[in-house]
Backbone as CSV, one residue per row, in Angstrom:
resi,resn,N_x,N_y,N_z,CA_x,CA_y,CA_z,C_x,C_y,C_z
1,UNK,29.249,82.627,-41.953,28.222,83.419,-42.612,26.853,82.864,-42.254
2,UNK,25.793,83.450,-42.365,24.417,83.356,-41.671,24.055,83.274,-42.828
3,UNK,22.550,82.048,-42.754,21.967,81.920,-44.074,21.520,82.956,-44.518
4,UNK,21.027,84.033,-44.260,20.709,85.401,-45.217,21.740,85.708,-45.837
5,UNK,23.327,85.923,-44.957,24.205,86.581,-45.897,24.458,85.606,-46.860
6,UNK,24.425,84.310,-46.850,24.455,83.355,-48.281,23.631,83.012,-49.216
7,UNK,22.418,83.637,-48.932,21.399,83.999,-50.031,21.486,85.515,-50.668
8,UNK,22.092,86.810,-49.771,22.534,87.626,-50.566,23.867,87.764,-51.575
9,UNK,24.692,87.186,-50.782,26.244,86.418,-51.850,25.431,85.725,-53.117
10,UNK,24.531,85.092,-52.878,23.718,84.062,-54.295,23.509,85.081,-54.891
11,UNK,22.162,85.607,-54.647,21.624,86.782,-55.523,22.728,87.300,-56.267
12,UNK,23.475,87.981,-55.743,24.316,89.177,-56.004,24.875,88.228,-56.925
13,UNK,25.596,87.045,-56.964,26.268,86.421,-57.871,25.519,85.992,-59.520
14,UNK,24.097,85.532,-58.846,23.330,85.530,-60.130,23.155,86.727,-60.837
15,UNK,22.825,87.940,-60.379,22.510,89.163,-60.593,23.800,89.527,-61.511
16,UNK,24.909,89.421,-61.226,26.275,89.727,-61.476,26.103,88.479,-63.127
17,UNK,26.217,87.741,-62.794,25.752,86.548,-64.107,25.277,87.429,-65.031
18,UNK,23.752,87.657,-64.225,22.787,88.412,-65.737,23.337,89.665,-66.222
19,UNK,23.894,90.219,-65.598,24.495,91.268,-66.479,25.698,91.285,-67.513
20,UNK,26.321,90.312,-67.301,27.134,90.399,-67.729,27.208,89.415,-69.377
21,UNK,25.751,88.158,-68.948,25.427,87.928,-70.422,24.152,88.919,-71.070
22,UNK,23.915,90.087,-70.316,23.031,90.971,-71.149,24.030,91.535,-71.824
23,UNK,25.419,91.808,-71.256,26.033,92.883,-71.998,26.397,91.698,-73.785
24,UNK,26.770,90.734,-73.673,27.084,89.678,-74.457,25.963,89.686,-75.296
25,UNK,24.721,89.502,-75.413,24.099,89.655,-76.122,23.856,91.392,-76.817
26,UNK,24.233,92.364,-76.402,23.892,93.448,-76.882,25.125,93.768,-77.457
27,UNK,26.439,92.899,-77.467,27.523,92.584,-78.330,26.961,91.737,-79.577
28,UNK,26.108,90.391,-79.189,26.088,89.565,-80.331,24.741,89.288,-80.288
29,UNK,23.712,89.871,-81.271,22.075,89.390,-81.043,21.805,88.257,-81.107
30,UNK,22.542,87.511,-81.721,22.616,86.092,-81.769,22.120,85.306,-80.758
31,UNK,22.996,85.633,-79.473,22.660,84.614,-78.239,21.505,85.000,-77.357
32,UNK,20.584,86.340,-78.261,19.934,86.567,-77.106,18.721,85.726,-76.930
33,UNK,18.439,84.853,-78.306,17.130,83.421,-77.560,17.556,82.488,-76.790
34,UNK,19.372,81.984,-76.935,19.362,81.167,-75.616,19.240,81.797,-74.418
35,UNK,19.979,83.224,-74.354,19.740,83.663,-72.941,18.420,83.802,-72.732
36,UNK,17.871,84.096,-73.509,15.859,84.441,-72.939,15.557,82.984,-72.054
37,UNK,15.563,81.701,-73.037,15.585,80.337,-72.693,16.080,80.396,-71.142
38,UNK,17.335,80.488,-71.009,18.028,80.558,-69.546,17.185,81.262,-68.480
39,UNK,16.817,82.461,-68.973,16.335,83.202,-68.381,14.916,82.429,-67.544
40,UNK,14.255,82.216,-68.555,12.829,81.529,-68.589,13.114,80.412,-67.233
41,UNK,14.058,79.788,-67.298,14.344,78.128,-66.703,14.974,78.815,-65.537
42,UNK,15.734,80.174,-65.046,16.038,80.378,-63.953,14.996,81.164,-63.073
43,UNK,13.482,81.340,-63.489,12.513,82.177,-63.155,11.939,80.762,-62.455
44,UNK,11.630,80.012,-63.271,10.955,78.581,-63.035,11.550,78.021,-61.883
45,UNK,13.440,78.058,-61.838,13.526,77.427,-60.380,13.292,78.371,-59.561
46,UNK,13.715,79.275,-59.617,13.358,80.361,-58.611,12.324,80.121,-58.165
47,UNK,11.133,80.342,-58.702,9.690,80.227,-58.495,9.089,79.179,-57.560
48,UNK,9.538,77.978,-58.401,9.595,76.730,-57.304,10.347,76.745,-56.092
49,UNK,11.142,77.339,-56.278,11.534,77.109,-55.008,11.562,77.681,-53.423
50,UNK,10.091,78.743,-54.139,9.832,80.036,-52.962,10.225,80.863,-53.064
51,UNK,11.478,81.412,-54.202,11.916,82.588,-53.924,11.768,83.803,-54.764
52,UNK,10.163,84.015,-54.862,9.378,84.645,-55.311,9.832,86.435,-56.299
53,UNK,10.638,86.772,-54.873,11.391,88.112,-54.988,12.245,88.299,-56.094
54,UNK,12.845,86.667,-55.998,13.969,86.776,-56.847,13.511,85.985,-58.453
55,UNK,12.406,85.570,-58.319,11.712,85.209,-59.387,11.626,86.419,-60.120
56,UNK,11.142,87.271,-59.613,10.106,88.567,-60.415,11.198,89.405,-61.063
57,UNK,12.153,89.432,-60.073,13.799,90.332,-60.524,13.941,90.134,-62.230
58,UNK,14.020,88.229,-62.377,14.695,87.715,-62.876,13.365,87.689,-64.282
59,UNK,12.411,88.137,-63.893,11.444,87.879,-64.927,11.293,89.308,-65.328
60,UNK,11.459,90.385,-64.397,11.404,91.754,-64.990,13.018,91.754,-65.652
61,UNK,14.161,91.239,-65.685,15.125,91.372,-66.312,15.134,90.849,-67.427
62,UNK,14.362,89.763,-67.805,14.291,88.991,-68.954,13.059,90.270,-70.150
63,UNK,12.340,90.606,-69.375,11.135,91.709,-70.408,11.534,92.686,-70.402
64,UNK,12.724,93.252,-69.908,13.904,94.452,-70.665,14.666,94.104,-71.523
65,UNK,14.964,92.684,-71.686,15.844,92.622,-73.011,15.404,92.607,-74.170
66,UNK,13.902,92.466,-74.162,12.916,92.497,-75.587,12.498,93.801,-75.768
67,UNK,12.819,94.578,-74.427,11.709,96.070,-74.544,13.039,96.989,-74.915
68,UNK,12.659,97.817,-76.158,13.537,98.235,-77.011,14.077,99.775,-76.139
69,UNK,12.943,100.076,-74.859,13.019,101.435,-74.150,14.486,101.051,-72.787
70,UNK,14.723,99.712,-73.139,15.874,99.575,-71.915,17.471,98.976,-73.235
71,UNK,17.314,99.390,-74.333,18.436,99.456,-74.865,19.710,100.980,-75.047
72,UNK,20.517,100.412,-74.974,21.638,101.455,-74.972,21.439,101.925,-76.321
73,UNK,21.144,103.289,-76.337,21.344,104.473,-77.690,22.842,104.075,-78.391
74,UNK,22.523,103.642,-80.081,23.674,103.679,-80.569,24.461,104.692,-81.110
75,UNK,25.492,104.622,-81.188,25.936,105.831,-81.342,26.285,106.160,-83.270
C-alpha cells in the first residue's frame, strides 16, 4: 500500500470511530462531554500534526453534536 492509501484507510477508520460513538451518545446523553473532550484532543493532534483537512472534518463533526439542526427527529 502507498502512503496515501494508508492515510485514507486512517481517515476512513477514524471517521468510522466517530460515528459510531455519535450514534452512542444519541443512545446515552451522558457520554456526550467525554466524547466532545475526545473530540477536542483529536482536532489538536490532527492540527499539529499538519493534517489540517482532517482537523476541520473532525472539528465540524464535533459542532454538529451540540447543533440541535443535525439531530435525528424523535419519533
Amino acid at each position: 500500500m502507498t502512503a496515501d492509501s494508508l492515510a485514507q484507510v486512517k481517515m476512513g477508520t477514524e471517521a468510522l470511530a466517530l460515528c459510531i460513538a455519535g450514534v452512542l451518545c444519541e443512545r446515552d446523553p451522558s457520554l456526550l462531554p467525554a466524547f466532545q473532550e475526545s473530540v477536542e484532543l483529536l482536532y489538536h493532534v490532527l492540527d499539529d500534526r499538519g493534517d489540517h483537512d482532517a482537523a476541520a472534518m473532525i472539528a465540524a463533526f464535533g459542532r454538529a453534536l451540540a447543533d440541535p439542526a443535525f439531530k435525528r427527529p424523535s419519533n
